[in-house]
NUMAR-836846 format. One line per field, with one value per residue (C-alpha): x, y, z; residue number from 1; residue in three letters; chain. Coordinates in steps of 0.05 Angstrom, whole numbers. Layout:
<atoms>
px <- [X;...]
py <- [Y;...]
pz <- [Z;...]
n <- [NUM;...]
res <- [ALA;...]
chain <- [A;...]
</atoms>
This chain:
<atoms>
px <- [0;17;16;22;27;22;46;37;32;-31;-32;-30;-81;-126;-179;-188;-176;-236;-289;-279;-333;-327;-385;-351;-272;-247;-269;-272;-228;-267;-295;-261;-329;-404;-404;-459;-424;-365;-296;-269;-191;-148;-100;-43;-82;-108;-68;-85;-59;9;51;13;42;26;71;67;43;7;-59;-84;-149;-208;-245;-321;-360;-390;-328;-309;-247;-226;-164;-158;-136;-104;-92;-64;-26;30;45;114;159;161;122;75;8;-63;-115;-167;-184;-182;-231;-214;-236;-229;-239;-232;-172;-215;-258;-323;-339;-346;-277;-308;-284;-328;-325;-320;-314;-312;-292;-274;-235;-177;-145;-190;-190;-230;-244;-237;-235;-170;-150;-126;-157;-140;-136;-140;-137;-151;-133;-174;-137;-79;-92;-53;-72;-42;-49;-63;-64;-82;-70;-78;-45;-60;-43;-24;-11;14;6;48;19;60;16;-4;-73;-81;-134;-152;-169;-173;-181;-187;-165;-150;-217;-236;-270;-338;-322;-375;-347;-289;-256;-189;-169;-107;-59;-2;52;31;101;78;98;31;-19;-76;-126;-128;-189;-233;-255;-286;-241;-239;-243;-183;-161;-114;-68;-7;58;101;83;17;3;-68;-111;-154;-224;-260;-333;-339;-314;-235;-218;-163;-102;-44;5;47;41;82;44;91;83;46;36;-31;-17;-50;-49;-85;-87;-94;-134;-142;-204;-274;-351;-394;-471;-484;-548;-586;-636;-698;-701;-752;-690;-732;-683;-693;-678;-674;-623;-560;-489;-427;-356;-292;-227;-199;-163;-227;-221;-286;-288;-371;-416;-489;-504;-571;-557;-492;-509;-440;-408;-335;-273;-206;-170;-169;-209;-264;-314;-390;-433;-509;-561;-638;-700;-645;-610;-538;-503;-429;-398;-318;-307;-248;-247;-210;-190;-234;-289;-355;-386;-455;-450;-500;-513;-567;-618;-633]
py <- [0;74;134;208;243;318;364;436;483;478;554;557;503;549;551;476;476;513;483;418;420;371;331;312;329;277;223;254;242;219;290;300;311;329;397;396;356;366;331;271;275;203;222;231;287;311;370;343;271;243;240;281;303;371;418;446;512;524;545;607;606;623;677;686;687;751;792;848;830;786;769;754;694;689;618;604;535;530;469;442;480;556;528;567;584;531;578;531;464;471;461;487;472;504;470;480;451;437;375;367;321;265;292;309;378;432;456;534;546;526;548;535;601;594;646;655;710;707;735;685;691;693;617;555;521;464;479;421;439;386;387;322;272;305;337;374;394;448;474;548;589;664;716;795;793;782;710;694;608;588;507;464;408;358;349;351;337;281;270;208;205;154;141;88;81;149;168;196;142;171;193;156;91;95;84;89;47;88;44;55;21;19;0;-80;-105;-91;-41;-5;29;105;122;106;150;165;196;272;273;321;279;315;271;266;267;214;146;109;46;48;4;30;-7;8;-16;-76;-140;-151;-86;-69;-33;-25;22;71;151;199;255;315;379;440;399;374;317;289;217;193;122;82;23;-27;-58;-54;-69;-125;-140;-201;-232;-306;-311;-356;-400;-348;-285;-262;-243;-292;-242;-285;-319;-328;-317;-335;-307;-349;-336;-395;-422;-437;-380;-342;-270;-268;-317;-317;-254;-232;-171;-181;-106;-68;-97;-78;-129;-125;-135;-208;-276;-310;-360;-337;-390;-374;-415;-418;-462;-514;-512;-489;-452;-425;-389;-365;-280;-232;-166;-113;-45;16;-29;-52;-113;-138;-223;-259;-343;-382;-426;-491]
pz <- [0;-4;31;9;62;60;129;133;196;234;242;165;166;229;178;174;246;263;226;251;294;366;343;278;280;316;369;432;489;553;594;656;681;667;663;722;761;806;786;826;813;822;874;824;805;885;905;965;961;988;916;880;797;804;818;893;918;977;967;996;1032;986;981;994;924;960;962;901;896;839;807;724;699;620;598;524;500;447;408;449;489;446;395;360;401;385;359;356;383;449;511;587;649;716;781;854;879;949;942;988;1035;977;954;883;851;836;762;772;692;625;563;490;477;443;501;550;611;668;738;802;873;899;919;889;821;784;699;656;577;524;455;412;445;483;552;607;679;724;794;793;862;845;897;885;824;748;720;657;645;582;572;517;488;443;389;320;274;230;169;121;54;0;-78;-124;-188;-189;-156;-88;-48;-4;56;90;63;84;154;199;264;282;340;379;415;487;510;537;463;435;405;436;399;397;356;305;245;173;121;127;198;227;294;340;364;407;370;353;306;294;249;217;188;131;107;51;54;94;70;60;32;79;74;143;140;187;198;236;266;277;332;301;240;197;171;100;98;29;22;-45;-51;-92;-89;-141;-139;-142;-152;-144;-160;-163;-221;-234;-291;-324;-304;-237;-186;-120;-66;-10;-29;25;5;18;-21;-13;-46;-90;-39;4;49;72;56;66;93;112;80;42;17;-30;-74;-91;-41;-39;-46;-56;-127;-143;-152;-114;-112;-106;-71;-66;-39;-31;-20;-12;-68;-83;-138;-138;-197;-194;-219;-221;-186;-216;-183;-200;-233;-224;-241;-238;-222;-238;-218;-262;-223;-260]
n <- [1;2;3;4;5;6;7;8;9;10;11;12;13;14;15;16;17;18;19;20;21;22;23;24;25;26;27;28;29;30;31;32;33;34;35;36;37;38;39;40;41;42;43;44;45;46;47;48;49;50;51;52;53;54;55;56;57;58;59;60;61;62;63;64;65;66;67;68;69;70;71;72;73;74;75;76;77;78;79;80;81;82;83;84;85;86;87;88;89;90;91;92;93;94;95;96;97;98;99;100;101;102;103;104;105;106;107;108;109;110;111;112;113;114;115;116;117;118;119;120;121;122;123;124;125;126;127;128;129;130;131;132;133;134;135;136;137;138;139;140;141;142;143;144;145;146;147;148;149;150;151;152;153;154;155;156;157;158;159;160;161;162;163;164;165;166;167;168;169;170;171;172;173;174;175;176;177;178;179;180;181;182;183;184;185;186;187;188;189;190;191;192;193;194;195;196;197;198;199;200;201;202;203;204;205;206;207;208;209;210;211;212;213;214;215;216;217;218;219;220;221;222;223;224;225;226;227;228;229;230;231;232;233;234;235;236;237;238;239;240;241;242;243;244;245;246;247;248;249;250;251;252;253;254;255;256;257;258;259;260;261;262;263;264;265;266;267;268;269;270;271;272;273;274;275;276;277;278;279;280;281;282;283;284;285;286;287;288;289;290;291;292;293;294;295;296;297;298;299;300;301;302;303;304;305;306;307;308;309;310;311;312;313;314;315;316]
res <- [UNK;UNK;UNK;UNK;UNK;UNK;UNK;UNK;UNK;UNK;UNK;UNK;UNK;UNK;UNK;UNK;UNK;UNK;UNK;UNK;UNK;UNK;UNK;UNK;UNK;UNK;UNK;UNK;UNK;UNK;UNK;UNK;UNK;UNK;UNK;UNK;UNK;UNK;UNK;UNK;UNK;UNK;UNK;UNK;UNK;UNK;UNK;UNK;UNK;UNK;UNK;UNK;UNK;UNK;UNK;UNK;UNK;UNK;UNK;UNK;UNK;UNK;UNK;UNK;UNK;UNK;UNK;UNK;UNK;UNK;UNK;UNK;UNK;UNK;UNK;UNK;UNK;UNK;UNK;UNK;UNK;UNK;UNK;UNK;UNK;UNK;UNK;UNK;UNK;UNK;UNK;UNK;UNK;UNK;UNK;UNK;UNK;UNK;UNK;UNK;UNK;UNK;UNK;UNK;UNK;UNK;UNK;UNK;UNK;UNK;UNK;UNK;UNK;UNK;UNK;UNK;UNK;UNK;UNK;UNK;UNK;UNK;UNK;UNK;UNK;UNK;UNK;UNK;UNK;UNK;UNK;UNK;UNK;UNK;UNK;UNK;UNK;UNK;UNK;UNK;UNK;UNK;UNK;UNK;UNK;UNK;UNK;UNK;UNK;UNK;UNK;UNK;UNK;UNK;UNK;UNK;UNK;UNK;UNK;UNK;UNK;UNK;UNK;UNK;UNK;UNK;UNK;UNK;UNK;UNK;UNK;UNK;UNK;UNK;UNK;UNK;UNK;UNK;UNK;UNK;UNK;UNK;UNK;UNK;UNK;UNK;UNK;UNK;UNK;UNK;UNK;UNK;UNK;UNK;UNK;UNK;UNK;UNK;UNK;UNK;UNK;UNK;UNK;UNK;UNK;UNK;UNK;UNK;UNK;UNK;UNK;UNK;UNK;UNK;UNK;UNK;UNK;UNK;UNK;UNK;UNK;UNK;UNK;UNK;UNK;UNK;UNK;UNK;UNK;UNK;UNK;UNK;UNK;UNK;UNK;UNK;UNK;UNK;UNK;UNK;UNK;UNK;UNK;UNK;UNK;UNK;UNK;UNK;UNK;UNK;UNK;UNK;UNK;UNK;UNK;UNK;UNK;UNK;UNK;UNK;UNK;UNK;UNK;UNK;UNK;UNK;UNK;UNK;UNK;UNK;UNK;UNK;UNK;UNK;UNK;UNK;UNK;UNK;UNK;UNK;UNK;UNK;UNK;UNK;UNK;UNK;UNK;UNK;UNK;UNK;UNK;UNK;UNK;UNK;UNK;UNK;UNK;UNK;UNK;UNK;UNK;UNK;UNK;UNK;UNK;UNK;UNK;UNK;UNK;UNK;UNK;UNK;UNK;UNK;UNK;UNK]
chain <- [A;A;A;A;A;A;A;A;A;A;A;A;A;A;A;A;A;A;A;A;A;A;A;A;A;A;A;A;A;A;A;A;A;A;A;A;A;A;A;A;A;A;A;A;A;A;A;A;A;A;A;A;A;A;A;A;A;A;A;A;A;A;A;A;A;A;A;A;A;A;A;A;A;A;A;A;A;A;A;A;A;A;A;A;A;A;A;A;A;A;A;A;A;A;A;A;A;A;A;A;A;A;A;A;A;A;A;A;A;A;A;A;A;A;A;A;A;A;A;A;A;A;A;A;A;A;A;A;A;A;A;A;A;A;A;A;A;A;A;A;A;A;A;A;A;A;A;A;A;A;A;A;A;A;A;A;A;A;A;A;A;A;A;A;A;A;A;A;A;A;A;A;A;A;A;A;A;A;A;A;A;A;A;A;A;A;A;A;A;A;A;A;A;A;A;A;A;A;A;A;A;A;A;A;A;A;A;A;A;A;A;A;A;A;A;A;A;A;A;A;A;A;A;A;A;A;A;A;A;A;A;A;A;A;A;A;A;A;A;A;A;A;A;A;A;A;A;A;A;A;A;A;A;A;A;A;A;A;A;A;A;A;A;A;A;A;A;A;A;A;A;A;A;A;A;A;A;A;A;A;A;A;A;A;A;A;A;A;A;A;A;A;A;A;A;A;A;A;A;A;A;A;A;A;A;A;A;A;A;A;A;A;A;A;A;A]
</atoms>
């Protein structure tokens, strides 16, 4: 298989960036928290806990809600240490860093602002910004003074497409498993999407499976997502279109037939199926096997790349 993969900027790319909406640019990364309900942090997380990962300061005691005087918060995030700043993509929350009596968080604020400023009480907070998949949390105290926190993030975006025969492939038809090393000496899955989908992603290397329609149609292959960087993977397959059909003696299609597809060598590629309309397969031969009302009938065809090809088996 092949890859062309094309990198540019993502701030030359902001305008991509931006209309990738959350419900469609990428699959989400779990929520810290309903946004009406209070956070629960693991004790790695607790700047209360024995051990904790965030960086020490002592918190100052908080001020009522009641009280005029406020102090302003600025938060931005740059990809990598001095890296250029995210512009879009990126979803804060703010919580208390003092849990209640169930030792949950309360979410004080939430935003989607590229650079956000707000006004809190004096006190300590806990900031955790996430980019697609990449996330980072801080402990913020703010006294009397203005705040401004500046987050990096290692990452990068990443987006699919496909062709065939020298033609795009639908979107809709076709999808991405993307995997990475999880360190044990094997693979875990990091998401799941349809070409044209911009997923922001951590940096560093990712194998990926791409499948196009639903029978064997599959290509693997490795990407490299770099920091700052949208990367265009486009992935050439090889692969065409059947319709297969089972005719009566007098040419009437039998439509409940049940099919099966092996490749020569007796491997299954589709069994039990009904509906076997431009259904996609990769380049090569196989063996079509229909039957109905107890009766069987097989007949061998050839796929080719970039064609389709109506199939159809005689009844006696």
């Amino acid at each position: 298989m092949r890859f062309r993969l094309v990198r540019v900027p993502l701030l030359a790319a902001c305008a991509i960036l931006a209309l990738a909406s959350a419900s469609r640019a990428q699959v989400q990364a779990p929520a810290l928290a309903d946004p009406s309900s209070p956070l629960r942090l693991p004790p790695e997380f607790d700047p209360g806990s024995p051990g904790n990962m965030l960086r020490r300061t002592p918190t100052l005691a908080p001020v009522s809600p009641s009280s005029l005087t406020k102090t302003v918060l600025s938060l931005s995030a740059q990809f990598e240490e001095k890296g250029p700043s995210i512009k879009s993509g990126l979803q804060w929350r703010i919580f208390s860093d003092q849990p209640d009596v169930n030792g949950n968080h309360a979410l004080v604020m939430e935003t989607t602002d590229a650079n956000p400023m707000m006004t809190l009480d004096p006190g300590g907070y806990i900031c955790h910004v996430t980019y697609g998949l990449v996330g980072a949390t801080r402990h913020i105290v703010l006294g009397s003074t203005a705040l401004n926190e500046r987050v990096d993030l290692n990452a990068g975006a990443l987006r699919f497409t496909g062709s065939v025969a020298g033609k795009p492939i639908p979107n809709e038809r076709l999808g991405f498993e993307v995997r990475r090393n999880n360190g044990a000496g094997g693979d875990e899955l990091v998401a799941e999407v349809k070409a044209g989908v911009l997923l922001r992603l951590p940096a560093g290397s990712y194998q990926v499976t791409s499948t196009y329609g639903t029978a064997n149609a599959r290509i693997d292959s490795e990407v490299r997502v770099e920091p700052g960087k949208l990367t265009d993977a486009a992935v050439l397959h090889k692969a065409g279109t059947v319709d297969l059909r089972l005719l009566a003696p007098d040419g009437a299609e039998i439509s409940d037939a049940t099919w099966s597809i092996l490749t020569p060598g007796g491997d299954v590629v589709s069994d039990g199926v009904q509906d076997q309309h431009s259904i996609v397969l990769e380049e090569g031969e196989y063996l079509a096997v229909a039957r109905a009302d107890g009766e069987t009938v097989q007949k061998p065809f050839e796929v080719k790349a970039g064609q389709s090809e109506r199939i159809e088996l005689a009844r006696n």
